[in-house]
C-alpha positions as CSV (number, residue, x, y, z in Angstrom):
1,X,13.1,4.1,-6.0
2,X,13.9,7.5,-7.0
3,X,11.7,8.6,-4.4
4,X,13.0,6.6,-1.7
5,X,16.6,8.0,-1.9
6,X,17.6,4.9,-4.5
7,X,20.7,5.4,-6.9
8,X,20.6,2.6,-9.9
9,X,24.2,1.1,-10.0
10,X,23.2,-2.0,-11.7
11,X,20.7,-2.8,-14.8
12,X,20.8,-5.8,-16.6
13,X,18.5,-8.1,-18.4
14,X,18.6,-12.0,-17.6
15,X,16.1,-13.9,-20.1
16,X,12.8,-12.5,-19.5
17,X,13.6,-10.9,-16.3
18,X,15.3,-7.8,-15.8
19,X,18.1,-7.5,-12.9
20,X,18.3,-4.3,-11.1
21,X,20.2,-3.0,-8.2
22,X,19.8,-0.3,-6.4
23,X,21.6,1.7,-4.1
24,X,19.2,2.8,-1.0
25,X,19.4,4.0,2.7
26,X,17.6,1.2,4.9
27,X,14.6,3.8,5.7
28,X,13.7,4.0,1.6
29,X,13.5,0.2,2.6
30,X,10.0,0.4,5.1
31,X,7.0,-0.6,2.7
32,X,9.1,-1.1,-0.3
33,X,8.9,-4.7,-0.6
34,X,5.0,-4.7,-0.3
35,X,5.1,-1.7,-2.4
36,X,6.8,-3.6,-4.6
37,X,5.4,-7.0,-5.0
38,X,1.7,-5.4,-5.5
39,X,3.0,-3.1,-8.4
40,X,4.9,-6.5,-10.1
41,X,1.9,-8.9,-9.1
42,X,3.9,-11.1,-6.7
43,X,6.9,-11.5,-9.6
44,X,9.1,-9.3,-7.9
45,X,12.1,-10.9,-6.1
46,X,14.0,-8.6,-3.9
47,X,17.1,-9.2,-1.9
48,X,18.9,-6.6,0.6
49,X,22.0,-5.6,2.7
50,X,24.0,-3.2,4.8
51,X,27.0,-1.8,2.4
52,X,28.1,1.1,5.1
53,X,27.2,4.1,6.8
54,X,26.4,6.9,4.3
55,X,25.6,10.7,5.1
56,X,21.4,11.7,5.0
57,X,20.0,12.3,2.1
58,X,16.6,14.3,2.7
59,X,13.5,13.5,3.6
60,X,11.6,10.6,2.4
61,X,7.9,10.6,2.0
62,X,5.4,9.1,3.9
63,X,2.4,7.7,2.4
64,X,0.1,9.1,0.3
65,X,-3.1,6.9,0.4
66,X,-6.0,7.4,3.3
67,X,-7.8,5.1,5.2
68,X,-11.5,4.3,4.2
69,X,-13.4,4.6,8.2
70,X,-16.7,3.1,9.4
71,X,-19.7,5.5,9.7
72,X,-21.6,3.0,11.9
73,X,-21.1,0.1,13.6
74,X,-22.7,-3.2,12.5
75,X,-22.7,-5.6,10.1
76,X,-20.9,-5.2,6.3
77,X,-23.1,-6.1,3.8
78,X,-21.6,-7.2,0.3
79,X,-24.0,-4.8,-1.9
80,X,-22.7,-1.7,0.6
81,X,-19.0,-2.9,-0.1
82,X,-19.4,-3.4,-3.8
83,X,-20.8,0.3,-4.2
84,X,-17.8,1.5,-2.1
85,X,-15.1,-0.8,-4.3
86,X,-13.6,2.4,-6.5
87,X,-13.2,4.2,-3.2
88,X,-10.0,1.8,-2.4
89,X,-9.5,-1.9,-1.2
90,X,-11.3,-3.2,2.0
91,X,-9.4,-5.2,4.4
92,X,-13.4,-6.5,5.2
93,X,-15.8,-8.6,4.1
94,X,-19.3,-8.9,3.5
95,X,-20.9,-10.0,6.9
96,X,-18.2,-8.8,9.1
97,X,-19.0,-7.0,12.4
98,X,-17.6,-3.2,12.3
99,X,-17.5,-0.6,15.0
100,X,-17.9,3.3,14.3
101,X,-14.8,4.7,13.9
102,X,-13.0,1.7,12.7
103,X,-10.6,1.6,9.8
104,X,-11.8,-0.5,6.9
105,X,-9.9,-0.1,4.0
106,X,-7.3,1.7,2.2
107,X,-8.0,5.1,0.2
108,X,-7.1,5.5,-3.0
109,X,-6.5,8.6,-2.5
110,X,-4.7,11.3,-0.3
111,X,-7.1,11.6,3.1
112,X,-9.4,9.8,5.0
113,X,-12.7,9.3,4.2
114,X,-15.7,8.2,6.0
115,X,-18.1,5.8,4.8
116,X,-21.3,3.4,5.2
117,X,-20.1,0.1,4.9
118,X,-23.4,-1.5,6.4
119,X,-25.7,-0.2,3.7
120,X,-28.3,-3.0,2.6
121,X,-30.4,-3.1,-0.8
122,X,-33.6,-1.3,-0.4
């Protein structure tokens, strides 16, 4: 949050959950919630609202994964993609149809990369 702008005003815990609020302008709030809920799993419950006009505070940064882009067009095969699996997560699957050029997956990290998702088992 930290990074998004995000003052803590509020930290509490409630049973096993912890309750935290936050104090953030609404452009810390683009990506945050799906940000979010894959860092918690899905357990993450998040709730938001305009509290007032506030003056800027800096720039906020953009993202800091690449994408993972077809080499070839044609079809995915599942032994390319499981080579390719520490590379980042595929928004494919096995079978698929691809063009060259075509984005694939995310990056892990920073940069694009470029790979052969249509590879097939010699």
């Amino acid at each position: 949050m930290t990074r998004r702008k995000g003052e803590m005003l509020i930290m509490e815990t409630k049973g096993e959950m912890q309750h935290i609020e936050f104090e953030i302008p609404s452009r810390g709030l683009i990506g945050l919630r799906t940000q979010m809920l894959t860092n918690t799993a899905g357990e993450a419950v998040m709730a938001h609202r305009f509290m007032d006009y506030k003056p800027w505070k800096g720039p906020i940064p953009g993202r800091s994964n690449g994408v993972l882009i077809a080499k070839e067009g044609g079809t995915t095969t599942g032994y390319s993609l499981d080579k390719l699996q520490d590379r980042g997560s595929f928004f494919v699957d096995p079978g698929e149809e691809v063009y060259r050029g075509m984005i694939i997956g995310e990056n892990n990290k920073p940069g694009d990369l470029v790979v052969n998702p249509n590879e097939g088992k010699n």
